[in-house]
CHARMM internal coordinates of N, CA and C (Angstrom, degrees):
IC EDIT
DIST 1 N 1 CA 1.4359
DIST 1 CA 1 C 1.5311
ANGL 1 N 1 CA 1 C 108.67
DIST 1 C 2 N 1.3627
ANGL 1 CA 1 C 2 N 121.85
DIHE 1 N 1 CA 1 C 2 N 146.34
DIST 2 N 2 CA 1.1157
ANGL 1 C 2 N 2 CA 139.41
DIHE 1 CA 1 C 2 N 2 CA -173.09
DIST 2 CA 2 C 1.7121
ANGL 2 N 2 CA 2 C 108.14
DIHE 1 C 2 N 2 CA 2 C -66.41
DIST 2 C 3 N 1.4752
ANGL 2 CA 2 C 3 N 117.84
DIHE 2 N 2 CA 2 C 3 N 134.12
DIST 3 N 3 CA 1.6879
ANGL 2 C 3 N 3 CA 115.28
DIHE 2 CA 2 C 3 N 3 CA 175.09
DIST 3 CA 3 C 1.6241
ANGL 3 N 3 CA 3 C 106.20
DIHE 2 C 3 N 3 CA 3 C -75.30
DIST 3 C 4 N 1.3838
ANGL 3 CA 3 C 4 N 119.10
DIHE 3 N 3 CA 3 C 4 N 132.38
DIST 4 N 4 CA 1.2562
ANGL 3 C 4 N 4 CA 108.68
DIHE 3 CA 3 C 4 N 4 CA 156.42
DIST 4 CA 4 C 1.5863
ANGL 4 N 4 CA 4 C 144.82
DIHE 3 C 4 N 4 CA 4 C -31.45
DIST 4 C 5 N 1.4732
ANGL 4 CA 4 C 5 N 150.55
DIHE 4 N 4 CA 4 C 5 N 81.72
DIST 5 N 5 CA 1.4209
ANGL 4 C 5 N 5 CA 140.71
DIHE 4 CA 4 C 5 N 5 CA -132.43
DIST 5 CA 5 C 1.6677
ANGL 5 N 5 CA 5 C 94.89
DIHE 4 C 5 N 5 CA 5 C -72.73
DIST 5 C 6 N 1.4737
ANGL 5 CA 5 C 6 N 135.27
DIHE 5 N 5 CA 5 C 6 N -22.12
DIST 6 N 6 CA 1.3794
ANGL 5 C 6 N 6 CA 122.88
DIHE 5 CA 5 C 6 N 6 CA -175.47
DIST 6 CA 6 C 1.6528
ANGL 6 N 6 CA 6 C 106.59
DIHE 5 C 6 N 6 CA 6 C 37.42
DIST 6 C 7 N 1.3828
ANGL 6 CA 6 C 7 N 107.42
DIHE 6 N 6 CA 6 C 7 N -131.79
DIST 7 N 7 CA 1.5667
ANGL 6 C 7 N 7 CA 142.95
DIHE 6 CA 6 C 7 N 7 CA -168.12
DIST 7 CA 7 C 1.5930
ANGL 7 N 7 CA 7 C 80.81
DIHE 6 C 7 N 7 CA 7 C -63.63
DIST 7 C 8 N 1.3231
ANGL 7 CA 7 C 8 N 146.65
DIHE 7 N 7 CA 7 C 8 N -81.85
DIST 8 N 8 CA 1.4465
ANGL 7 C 8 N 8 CA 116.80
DIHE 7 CA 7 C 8 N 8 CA -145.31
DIST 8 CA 8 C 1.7101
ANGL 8 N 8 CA 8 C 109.83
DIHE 7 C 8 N 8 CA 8 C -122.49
DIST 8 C 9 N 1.2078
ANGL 8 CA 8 C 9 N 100.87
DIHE 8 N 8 CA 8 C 9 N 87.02
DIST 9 N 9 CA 1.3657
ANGL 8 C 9 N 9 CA 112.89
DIHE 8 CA 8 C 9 N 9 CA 175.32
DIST 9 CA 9 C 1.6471
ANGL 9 N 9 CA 9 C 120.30
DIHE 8 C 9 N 9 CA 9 C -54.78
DIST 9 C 10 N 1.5555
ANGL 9 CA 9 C 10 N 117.42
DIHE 9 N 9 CA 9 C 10 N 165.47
DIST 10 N 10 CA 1.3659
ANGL 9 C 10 N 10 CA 119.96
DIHE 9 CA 9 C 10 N 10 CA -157.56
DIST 10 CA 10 C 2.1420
ANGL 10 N 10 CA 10 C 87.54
DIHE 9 C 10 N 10 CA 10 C -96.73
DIST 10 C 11 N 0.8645
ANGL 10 CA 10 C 11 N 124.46
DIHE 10 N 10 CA 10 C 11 N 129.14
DIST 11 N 11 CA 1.4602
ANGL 10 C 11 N 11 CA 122.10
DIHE 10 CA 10 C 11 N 11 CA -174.89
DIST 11 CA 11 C 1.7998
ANGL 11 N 11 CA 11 C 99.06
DIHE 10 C 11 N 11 CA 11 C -113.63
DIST 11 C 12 N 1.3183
ANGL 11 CA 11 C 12 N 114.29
DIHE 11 N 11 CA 11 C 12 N 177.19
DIST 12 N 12 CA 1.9017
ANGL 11 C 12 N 12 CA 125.45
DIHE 11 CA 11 C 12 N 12 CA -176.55
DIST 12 CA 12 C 1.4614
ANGL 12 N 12 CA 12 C 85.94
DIHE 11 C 12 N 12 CA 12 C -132.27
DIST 12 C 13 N 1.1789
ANGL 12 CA 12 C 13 N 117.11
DIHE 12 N 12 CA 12 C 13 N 116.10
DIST 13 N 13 CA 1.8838
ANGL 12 C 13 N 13 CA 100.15
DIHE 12 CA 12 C 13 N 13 CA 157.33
DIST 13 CA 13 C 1.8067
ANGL 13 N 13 CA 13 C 85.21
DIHE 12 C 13 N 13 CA 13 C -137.32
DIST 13 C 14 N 2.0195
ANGL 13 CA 13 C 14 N 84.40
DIHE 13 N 13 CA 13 C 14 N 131.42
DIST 14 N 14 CA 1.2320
ANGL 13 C 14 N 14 CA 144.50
DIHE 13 CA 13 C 14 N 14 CA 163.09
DIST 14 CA 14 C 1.4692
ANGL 14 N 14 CA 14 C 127.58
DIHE 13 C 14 N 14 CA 14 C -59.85
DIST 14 C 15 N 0.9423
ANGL 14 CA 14 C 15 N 140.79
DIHE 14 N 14 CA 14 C 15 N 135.71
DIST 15 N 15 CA 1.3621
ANGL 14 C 15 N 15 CA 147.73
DIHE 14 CA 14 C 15 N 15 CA -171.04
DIST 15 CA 15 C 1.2926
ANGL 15 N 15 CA 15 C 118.87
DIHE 14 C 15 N 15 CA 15 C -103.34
DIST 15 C 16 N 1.5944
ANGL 15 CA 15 C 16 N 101.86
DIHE 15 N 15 CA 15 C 16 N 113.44
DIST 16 N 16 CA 1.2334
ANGL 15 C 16 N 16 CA 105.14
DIHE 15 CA 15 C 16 N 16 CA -174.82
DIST 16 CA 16 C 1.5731
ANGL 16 N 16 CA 16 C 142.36
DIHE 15 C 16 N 16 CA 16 C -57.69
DIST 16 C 17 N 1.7689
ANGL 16 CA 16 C 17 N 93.21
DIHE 16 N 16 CA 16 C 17 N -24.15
DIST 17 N 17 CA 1.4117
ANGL 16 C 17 N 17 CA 119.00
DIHE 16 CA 16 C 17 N 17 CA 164.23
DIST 17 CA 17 C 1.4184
ANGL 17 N 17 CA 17 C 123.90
DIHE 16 C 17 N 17 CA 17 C -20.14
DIST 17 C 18 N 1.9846
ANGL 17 CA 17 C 18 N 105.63
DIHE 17 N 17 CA 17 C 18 N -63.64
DIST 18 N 18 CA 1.1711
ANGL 17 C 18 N 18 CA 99.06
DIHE 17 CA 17 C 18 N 18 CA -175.43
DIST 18 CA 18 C 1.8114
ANGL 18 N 18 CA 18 C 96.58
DIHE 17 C 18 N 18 CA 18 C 147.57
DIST 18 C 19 N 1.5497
ANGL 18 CA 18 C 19 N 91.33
DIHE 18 N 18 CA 18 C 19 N -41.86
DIST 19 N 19 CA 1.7198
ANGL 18 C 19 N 19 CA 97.10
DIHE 18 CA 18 C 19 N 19 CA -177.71
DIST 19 CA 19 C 1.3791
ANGL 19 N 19 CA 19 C 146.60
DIHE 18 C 19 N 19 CA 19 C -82.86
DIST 19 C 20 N 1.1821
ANGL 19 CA 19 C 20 N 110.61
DIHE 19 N 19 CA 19 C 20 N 8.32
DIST 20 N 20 CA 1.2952
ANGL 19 C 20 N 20 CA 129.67
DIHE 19 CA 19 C 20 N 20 CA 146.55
DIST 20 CA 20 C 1.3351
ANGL 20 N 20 CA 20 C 102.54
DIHE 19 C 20 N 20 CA 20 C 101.89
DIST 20 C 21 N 1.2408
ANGL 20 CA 20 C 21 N 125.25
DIHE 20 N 20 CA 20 C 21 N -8.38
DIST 21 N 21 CA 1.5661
ANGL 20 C 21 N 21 CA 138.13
DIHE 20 CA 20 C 21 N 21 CA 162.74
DIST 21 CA 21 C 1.5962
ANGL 21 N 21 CA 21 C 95.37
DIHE 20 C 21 N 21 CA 21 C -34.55
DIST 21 C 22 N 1.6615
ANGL 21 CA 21 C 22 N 98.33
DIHE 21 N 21 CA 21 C 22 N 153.19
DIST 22 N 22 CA 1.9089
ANGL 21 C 22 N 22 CA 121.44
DIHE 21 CA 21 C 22 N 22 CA -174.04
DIST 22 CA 22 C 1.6497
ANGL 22 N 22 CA 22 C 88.53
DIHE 21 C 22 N 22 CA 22 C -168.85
DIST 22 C 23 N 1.6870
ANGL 22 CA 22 C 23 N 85.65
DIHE 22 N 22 CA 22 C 23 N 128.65
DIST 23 N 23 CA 1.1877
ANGL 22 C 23 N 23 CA 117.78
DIHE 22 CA 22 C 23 N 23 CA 139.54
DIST 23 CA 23 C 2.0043
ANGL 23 N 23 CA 23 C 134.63
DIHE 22 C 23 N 23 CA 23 C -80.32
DIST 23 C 24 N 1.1458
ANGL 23 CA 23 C 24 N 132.30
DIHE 23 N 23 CA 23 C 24 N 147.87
DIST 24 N 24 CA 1.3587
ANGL 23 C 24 N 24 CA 114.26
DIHE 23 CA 23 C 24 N 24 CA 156.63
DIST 24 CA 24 C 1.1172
ANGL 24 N 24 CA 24 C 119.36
DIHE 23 C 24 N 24 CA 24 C -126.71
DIST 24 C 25 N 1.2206
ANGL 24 CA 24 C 25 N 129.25
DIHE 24 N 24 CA 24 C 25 N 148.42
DIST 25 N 25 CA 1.8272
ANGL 24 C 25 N 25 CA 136.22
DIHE 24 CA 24 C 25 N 25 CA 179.62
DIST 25 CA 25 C 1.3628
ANGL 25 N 25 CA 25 C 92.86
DIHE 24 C 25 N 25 CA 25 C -172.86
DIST 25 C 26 N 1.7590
ANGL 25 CA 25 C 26 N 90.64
DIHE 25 N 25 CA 25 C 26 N 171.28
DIST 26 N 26 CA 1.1800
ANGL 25 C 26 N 26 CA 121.26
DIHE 25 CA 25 C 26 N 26 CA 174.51
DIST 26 CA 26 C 1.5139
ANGL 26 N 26 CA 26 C 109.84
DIHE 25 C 26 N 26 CA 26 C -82.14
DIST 26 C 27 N 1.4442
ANGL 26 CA 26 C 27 N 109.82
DIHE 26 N 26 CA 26 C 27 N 178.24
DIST 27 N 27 CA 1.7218
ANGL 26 C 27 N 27 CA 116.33
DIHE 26 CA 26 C 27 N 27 CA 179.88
DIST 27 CA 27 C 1.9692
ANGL 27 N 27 CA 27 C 83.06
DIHE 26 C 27 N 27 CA 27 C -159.68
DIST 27 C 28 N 1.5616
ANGL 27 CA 27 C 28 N 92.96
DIHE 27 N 27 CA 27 C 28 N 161.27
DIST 28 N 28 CA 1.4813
ANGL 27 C 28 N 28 CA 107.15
DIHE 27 CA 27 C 28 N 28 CA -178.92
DIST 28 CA 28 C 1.5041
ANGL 28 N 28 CA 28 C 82.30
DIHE 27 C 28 N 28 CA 28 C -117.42
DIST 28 C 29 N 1.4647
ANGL 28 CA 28 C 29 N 105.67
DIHE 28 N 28 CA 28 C 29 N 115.23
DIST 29 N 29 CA 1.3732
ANGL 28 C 29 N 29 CA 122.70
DIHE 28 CA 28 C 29 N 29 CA 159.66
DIST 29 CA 29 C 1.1737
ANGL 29 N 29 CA 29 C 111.08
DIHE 28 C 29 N 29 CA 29 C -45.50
DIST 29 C 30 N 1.4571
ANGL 29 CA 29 C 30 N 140.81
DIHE 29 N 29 CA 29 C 30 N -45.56
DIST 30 N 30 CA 1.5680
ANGL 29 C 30 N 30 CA 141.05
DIHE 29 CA 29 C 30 N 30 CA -164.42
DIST 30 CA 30 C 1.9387
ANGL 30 N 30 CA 30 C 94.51
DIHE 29 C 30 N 30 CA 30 C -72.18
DIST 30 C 31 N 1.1795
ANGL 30 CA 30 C 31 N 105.07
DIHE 30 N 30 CA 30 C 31 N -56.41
DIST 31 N 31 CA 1.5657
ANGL 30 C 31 N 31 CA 97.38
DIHE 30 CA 30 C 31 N 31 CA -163.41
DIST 31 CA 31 C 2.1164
ANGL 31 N 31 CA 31 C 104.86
DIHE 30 C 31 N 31 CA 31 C -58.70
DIST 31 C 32 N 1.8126
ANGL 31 CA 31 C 32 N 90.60
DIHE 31 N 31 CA 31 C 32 N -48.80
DIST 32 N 32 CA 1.3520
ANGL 31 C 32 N 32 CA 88.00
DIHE 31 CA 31 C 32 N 32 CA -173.49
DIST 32 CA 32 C 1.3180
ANGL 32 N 32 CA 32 C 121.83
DIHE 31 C 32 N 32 CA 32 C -117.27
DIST 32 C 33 N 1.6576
ANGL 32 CA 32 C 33 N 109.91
DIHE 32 N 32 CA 32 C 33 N 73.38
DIST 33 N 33 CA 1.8966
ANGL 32 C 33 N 33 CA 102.50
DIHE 32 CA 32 C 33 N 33 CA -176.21
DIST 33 CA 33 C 1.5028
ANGL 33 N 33 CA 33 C 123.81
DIHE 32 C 33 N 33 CA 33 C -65.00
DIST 33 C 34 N 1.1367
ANGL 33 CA 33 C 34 N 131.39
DIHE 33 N 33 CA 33 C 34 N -10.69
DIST 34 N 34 CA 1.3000
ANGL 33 C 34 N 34 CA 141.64
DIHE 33 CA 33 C 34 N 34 CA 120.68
DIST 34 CA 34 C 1.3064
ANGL 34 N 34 CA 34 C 145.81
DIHE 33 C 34 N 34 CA 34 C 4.33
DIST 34 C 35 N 1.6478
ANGL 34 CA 34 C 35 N 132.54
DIHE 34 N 34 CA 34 C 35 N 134.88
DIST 35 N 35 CA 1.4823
ANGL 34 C 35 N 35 CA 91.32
DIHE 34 CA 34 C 35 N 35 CA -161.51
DIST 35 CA 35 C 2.2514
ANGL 35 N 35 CA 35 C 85.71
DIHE 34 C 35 N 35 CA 35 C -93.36
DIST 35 C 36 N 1.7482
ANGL 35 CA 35 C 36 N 113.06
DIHE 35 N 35 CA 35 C 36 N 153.51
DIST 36 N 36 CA 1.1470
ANGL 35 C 36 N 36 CA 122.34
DIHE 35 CA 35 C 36 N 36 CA -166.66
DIST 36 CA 36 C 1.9573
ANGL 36 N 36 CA 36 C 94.79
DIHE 35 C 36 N 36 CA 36 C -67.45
DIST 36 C 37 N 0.9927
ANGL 36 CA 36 C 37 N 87.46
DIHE 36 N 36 CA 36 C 37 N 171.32
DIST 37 N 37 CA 1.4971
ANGL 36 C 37 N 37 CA 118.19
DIHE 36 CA 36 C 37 N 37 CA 174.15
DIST 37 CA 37 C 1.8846
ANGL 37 N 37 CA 37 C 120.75
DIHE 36 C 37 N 37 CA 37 C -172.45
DIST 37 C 38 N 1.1683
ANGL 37 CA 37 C 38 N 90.07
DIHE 37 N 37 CA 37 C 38 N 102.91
DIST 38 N 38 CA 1.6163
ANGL 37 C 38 N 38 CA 95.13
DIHE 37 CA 37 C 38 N 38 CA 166.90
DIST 38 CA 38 C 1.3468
ANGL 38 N 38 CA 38 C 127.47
DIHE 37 C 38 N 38 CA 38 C -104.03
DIST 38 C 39 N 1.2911
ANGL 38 CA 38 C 39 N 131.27
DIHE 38 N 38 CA 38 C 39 N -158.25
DIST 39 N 39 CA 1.2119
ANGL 38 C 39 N 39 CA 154.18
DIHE 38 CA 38 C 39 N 39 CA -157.96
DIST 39 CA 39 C 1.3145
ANGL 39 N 39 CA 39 C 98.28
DIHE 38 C 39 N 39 CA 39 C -139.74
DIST 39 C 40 N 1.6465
ANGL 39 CA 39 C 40 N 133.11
DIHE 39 N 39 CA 39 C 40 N 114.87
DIST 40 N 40 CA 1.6714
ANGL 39 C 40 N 40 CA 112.99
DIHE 39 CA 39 C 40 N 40 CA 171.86
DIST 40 CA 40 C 1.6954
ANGL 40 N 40 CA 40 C 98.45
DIHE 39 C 40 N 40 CA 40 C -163.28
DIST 40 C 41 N 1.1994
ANGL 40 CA 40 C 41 N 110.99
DIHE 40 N 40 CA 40 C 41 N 150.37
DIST 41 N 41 CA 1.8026
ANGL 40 C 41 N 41 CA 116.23
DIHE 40 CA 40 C 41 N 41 CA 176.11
DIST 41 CA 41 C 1.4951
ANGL 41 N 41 CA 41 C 98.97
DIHE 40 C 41 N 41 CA 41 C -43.42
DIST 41 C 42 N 1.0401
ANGL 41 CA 41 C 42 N 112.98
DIHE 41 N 41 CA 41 C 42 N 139.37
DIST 42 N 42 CA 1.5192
ANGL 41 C 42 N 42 CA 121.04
DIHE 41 CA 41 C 42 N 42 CA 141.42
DIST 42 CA 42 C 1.3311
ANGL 42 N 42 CA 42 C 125.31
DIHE 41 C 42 N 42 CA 42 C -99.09
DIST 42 C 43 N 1.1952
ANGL 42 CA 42 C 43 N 145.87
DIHE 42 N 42 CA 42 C 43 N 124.13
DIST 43 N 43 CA 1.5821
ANGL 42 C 43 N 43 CA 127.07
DIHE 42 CA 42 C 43 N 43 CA -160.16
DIST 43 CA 43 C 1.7166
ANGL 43 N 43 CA 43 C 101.54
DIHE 42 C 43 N 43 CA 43 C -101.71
DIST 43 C 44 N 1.4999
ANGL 43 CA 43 C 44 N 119.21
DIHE 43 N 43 CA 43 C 44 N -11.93
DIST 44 N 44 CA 1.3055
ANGL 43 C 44 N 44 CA 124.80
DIHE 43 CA 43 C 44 N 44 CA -162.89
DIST 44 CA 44 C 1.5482
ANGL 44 N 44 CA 44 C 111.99
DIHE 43 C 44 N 44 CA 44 C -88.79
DIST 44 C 45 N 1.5549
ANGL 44 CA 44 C 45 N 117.19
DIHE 44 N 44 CA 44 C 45 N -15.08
DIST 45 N 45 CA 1.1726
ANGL 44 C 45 N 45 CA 168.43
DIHE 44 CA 44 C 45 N 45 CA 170.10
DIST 45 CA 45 C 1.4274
ANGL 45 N 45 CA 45 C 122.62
DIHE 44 C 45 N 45 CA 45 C -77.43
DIST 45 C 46 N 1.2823
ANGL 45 CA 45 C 46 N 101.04
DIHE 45 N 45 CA 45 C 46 N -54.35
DIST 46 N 46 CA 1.8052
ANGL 45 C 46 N 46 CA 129.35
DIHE 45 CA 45 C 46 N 46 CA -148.68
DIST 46 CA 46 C 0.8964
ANGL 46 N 46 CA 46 C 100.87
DIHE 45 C 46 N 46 CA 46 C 14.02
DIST 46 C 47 N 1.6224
ANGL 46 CA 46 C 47 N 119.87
DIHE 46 N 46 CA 46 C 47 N 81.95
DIST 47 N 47 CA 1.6501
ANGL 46 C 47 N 47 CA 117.89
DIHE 46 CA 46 C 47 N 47 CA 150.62
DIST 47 CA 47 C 1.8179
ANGL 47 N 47 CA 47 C 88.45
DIHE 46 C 47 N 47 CA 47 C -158.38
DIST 47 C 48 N 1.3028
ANGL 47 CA 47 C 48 N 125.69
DIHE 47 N 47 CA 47 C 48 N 151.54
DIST 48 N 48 CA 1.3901
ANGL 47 C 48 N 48 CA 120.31
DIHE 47 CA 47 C 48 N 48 CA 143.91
DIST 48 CA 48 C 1.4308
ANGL 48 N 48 CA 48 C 134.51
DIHE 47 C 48 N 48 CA 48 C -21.84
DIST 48 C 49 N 1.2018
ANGL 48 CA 48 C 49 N 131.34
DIHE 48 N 48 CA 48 C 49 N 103.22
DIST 49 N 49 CA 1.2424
ANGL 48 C 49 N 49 CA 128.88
DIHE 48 CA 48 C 49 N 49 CA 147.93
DIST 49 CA 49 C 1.4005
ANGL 49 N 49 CA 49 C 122.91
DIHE 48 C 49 N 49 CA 49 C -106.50
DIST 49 C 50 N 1.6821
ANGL 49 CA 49 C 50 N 105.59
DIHE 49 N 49 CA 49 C 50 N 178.78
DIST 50 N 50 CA 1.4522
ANGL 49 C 50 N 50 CA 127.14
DIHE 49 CA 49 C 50 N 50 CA 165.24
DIST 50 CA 50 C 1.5639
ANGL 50 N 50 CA 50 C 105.15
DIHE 49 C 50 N 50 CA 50 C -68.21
DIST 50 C 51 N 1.3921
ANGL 50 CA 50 C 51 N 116.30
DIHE 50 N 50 CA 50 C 51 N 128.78
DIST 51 N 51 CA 1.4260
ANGL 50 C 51 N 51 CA 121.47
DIHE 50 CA 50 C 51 N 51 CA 147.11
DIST 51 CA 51 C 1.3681
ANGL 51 N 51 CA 51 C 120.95
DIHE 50 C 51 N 51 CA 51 C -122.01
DIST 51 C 52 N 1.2713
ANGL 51 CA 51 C 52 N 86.35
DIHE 51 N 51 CA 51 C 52 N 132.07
DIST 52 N 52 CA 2.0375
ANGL 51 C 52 N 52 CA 97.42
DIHE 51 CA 51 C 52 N 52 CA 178.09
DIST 52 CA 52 C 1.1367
ANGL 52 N 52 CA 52 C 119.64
DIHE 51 C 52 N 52 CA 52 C -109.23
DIST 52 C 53 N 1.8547
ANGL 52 CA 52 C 53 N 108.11
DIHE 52 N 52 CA 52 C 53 N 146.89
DIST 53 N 53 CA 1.5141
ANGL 52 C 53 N 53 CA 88.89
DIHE 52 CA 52 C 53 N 53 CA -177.53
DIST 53 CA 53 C 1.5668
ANGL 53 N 53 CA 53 C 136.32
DIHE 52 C 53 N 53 CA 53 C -73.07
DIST 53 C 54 N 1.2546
ANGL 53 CA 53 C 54 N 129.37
DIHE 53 N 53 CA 53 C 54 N 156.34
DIST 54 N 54 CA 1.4500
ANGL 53 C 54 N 54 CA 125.30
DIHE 53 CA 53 C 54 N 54 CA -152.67
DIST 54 CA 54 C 1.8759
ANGL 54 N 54 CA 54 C 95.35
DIHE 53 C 54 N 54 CA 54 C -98.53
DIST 54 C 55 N 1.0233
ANGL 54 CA 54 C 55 N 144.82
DIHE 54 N 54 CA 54 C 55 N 125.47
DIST 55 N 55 CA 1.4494
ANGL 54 C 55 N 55 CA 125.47
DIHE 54 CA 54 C 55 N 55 CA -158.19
DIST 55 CA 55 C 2.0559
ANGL 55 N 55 CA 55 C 87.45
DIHE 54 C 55 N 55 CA 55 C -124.06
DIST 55 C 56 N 1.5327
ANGL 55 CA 55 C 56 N 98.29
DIHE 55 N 55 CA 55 C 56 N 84.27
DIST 56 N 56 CA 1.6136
ANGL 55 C 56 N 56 CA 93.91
DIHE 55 CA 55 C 56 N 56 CA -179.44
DIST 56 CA 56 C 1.7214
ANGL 56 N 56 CA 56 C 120.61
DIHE 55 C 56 N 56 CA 56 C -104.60
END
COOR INIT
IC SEED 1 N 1 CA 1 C
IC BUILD
């Protein structure tokens, strides 16, 4: 059975690039109620981009 996500839900962040590349992780709602945005390889890309979270 599935854990309750509470405080750190499972998030999709999307690549701003263009290429449809996704990451998945968690985020702690308290630190970031916000929607996330990181910094992460893109390999479809191969260069660094922005990923944001995808809120589906």
């Amino acid at each position: 059975m599935a854990k309750p996500t509470g405080v750190r839900p499972i998030v999709k962040l999307r690549s701003t690039a263009g290429t449809g590349y996704t990451y998945v992780t968690r985020k702690n709602r308290r630190n970031d109620p916000g929607r996330l945005v990181l910094r992460k390889y893109d390999p479809m890309a191969r260069r660094h981009a922005e990923f944001r979270e995808d809120r589906s």
